[in-house]
N, C-alpha and C positions, 0 to 999 in steps of 0.2 A: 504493500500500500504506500502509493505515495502520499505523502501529506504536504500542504497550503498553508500558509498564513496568510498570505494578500489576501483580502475580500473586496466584495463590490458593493451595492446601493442599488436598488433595483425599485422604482415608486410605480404603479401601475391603478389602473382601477379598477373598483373592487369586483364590477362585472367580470372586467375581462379576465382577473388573477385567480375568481374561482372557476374560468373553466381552463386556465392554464393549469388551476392543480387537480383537476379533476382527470386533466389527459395526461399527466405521469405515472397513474397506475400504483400511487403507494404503496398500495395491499400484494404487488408481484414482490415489496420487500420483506424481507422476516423481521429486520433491526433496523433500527435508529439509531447509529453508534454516535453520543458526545464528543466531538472530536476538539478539534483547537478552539477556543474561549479566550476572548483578548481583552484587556479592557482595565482601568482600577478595581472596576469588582467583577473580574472573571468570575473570581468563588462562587458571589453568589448570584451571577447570572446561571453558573451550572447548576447549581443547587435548584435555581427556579425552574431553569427547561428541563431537568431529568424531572421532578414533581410535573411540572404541567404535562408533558409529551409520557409518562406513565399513568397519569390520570385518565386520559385521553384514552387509553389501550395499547399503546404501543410497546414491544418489547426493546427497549431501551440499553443499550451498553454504554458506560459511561468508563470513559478512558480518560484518568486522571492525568498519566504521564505517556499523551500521543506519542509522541517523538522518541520515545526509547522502543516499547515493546507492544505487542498485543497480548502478553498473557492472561488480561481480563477478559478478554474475548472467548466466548462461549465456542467450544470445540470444532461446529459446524463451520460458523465464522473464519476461523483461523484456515480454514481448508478452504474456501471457497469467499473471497470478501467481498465476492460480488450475489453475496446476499442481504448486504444491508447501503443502505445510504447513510453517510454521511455527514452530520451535521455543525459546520463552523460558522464561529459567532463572532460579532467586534462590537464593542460599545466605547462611543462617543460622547464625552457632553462639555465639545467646546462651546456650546448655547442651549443647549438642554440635551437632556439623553437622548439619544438615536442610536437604537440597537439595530443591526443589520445580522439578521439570519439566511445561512446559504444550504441547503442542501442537494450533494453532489455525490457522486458514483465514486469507486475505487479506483478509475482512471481519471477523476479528476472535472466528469461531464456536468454541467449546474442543470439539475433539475427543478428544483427551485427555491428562489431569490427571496427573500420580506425585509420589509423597515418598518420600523417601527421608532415614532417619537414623541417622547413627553415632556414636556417643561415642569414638570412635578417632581411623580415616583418612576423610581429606574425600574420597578414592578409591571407600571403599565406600558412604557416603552418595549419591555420583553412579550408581555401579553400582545401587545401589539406587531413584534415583528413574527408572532409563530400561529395568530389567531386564525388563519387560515387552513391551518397542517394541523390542530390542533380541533379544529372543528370536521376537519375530513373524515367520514366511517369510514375507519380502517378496518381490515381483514384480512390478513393472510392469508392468500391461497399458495399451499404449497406443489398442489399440480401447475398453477402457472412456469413455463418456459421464455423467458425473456427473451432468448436468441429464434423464438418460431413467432413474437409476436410482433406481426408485420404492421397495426393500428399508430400510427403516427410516425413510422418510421420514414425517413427524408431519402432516395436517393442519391448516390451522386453521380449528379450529370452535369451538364453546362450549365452555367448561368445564364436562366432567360433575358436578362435586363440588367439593366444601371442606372444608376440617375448619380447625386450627387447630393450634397449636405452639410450643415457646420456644426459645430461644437459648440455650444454657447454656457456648457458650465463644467468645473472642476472634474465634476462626478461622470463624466462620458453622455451628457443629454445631447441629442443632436435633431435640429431642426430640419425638416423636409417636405416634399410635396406628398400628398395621401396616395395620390395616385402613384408615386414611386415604389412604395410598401404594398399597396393595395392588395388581398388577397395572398400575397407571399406566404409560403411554409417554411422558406429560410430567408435569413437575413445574414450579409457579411458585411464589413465596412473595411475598410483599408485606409491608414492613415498614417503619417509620420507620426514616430514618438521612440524619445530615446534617440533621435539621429537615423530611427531604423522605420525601413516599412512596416508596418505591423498588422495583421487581419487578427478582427474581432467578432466573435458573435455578437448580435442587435436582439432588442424586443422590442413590440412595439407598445407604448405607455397611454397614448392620446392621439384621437386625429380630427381634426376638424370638417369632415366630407363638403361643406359649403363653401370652405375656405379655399379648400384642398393644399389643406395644411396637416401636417404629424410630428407626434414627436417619438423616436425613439431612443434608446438606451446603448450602452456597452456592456454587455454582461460576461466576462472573462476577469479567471480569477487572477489573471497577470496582468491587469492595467490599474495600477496602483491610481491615476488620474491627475489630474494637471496642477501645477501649481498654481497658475493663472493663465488666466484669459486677458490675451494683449488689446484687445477692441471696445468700444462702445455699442450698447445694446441700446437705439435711442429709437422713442417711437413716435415722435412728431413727425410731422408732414412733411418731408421736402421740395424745393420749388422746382418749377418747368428751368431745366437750362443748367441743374447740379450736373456737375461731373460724376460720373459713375463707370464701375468694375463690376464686373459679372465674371464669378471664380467657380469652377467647373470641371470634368470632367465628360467632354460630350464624345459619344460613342468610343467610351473606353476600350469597351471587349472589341470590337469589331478592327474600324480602319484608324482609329486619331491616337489610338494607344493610350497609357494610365499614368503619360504626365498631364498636372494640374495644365487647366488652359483658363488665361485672362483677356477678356475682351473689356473694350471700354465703348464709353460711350457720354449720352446727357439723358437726361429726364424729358421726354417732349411732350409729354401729358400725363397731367395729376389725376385721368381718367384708363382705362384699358377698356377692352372689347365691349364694344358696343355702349361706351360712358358708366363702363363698373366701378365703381368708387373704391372698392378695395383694392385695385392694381394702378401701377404705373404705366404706364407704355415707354419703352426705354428705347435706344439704337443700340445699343450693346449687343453684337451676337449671341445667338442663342440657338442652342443646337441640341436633339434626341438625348440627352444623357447629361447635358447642365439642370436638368428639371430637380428642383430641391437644393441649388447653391443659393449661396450668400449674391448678395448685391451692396454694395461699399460706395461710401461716396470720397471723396478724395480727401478727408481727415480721417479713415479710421474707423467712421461709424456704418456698424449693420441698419441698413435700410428696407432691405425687403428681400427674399426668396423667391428666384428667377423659378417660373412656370412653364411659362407654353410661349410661341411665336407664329408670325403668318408667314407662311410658305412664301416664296420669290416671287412665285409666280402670280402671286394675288399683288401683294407689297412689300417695296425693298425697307431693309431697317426697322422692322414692328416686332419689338419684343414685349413680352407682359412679368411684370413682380410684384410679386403680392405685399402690399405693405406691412411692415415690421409691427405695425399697432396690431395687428389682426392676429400676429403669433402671440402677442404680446396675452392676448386674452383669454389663448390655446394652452400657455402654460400658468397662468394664473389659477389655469382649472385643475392643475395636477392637486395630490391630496398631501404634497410638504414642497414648502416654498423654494424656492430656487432663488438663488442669487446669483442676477443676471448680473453678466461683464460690463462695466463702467471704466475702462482706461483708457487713458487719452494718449496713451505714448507713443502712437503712431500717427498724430498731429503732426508732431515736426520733422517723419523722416521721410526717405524720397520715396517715388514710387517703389522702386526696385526691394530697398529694405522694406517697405509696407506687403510686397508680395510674397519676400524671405519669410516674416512674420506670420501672415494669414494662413498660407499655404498650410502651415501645421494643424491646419484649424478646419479644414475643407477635406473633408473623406468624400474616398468613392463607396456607392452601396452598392452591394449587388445583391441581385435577388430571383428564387425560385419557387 
């Protein structure tokens, strides 16, 4: 068994996270093993989840010293550890407690993510991150065969599609079009970090279908997440005639390849298709697989998420972005706050270092 300490943050709503754990099939595992617990009060965040998650019915292994040994592990276990998941925890309270609960396979697979936060007691923050897994009728089937149960399982085959996305907080949130994710059974993202390419599993948390706006996540238990965010998240109106950047990835897979691509351009109307008030109409290129990047105007600031365009053939230079207040009210509905990027430090540099800067900030998604 390998064991993790990095964790993630995964905030989702409540609809859609109980039919996410409805479809991992708890009951194909026998055990719950306690595993890594991080925090000022590991002790007694374990104390709390071995009592809650054995109240619940769960056969529960609690591994006090992960990192050395499994000799508390119930014999079957030890022989086969891909009969139980996993469960590692971190508790946070640089502003109140935020417990983040993960449960993950013996290779390491996250089946599923919870947070949990209180400004109280560290009690309800824990209740909060496991109330989900904790309210699931559990059952054991020991005739279940995981390697014959084809129900949710993903081929791998090509990626159907791409679009393109930003990062707008610490914790790996990444803003996009609906239609980019739309219907996907997988989600990847591909993004500088560390100096390195790196591919992430996504979820998706929020979408706005009107807007045709979303927000998804990074859920890998190797992306520790950002120190900061070099940009401005501003959601006032910008005028006819800003300068603007359109940062993207358009037909990565195909013929343009999966370096970032920046087009530029102005704002020529504070209206889009057909006098939409929620879009811009930009000149900025805009191509099949920029759908869900950033739109920048020449200080630094996020202004809106590049959508859709009109073919050539109809008219030259008619792009659409959806303006930044419109996400603005997308994430507002998540169920724990985000602190949105507010830095100006990209004010005073050129373009060239504005695009060194962003660039880490604009993932490819791809999706099946």
């Amino acid at each position: 068994m390998k064991y993790f300490i990095t964790l993630i943050t995964l905030v989702i709503s409540q609809n859609l996270f109980s039919q996410y754990v409805r479809s991992i099939e708890i009951d194909a595992y026998k055990y719950i093993v306690i595993d890594e617990i991080g925090g000022k009060h590991s002790g007694e965040m374990r104390r709390f989840l071995v009592k809650n998650l054995k109240s619940s019915g769960y056969n529960v292994v609690n591994l006090k010293e992960p990192l050395k040994t499994h000799d508390t592990s119930p014999k079957d276990l030890k022989e086969n550890p891909d009969l139980a998941l996993y469960l590692i925890a971190k508790e946070d309270n640089s502003w109140c407690y935020n417990v983040v609960t993960n449960l993950i396979t013996s290779t390491g697979e996250i089946k599923l993510s919870r947070e949990g936060v209180s400004c109280g007691l560290l009690s309800t923050a824990i209740k909060k991150a496991i109330s989900n897994l904790t309210s699931y009728n559990y059952k054991y089937d020991p005739n279940f065969k995981r390697t014959e149960n084809k129900k949710n399982v993903i081929t791998k085959s090509e990626w159907e599609g791409n679009g393109s996305g930003v990062i707008f907080s610490k914790y790996g949130h990444i803003l996009t079009n609906n239609h980019v994710i739309k219907d996907a059974k997988e989600i990847e993202v591909e993004v500088l970090y560390d100096g390195e390419l790196k591919k992430y599993n996504a979820e998706v948390l929020a979408v706005d279908k009107s807007n045709d706006l979303a927000v998804i996540k990074i859920v890998n238990l190797n992306f520790n997440g950002f120190d900061k965010i070099p940009y401005n998240f501003i959601n006032k109106s910008s005028e006819v005639g800003t300068k603007v950047y359109a940062y993207g990835y358009p037909m990565a897979l195909s013929i343009m390849g999966k370096e970032i691509k920046v087009t530029d351009g102005i704002i020529s109307s504070k209206s889009g298709f057909t006098g939409d008030i929620t879009t811009y109409q930009v000149t900025a290129a805009i191509q099949p697989g920029n759908s869900g990047g950033p739109l920048f105007d020449d200080y630094g600031n996020l202004i809106g998420i590049t959508s859709s365009g009109i073919n050539k053939s109809i008219a030259d230079n008619v792009s659409y972005a959806i303006k930044i207040a419109y996400a603005q009210s997308l994430i507002d509905m998540l169920p724990n706050r985000i602190e949105l990027p507010s830095s100006l430090e990209l004010k005073s540099l050129s373009l060239i270092d504005q695009i060194k800067a962003l660039s880490k900030f604009v993932v490819l998604i791809k999706v099946k």
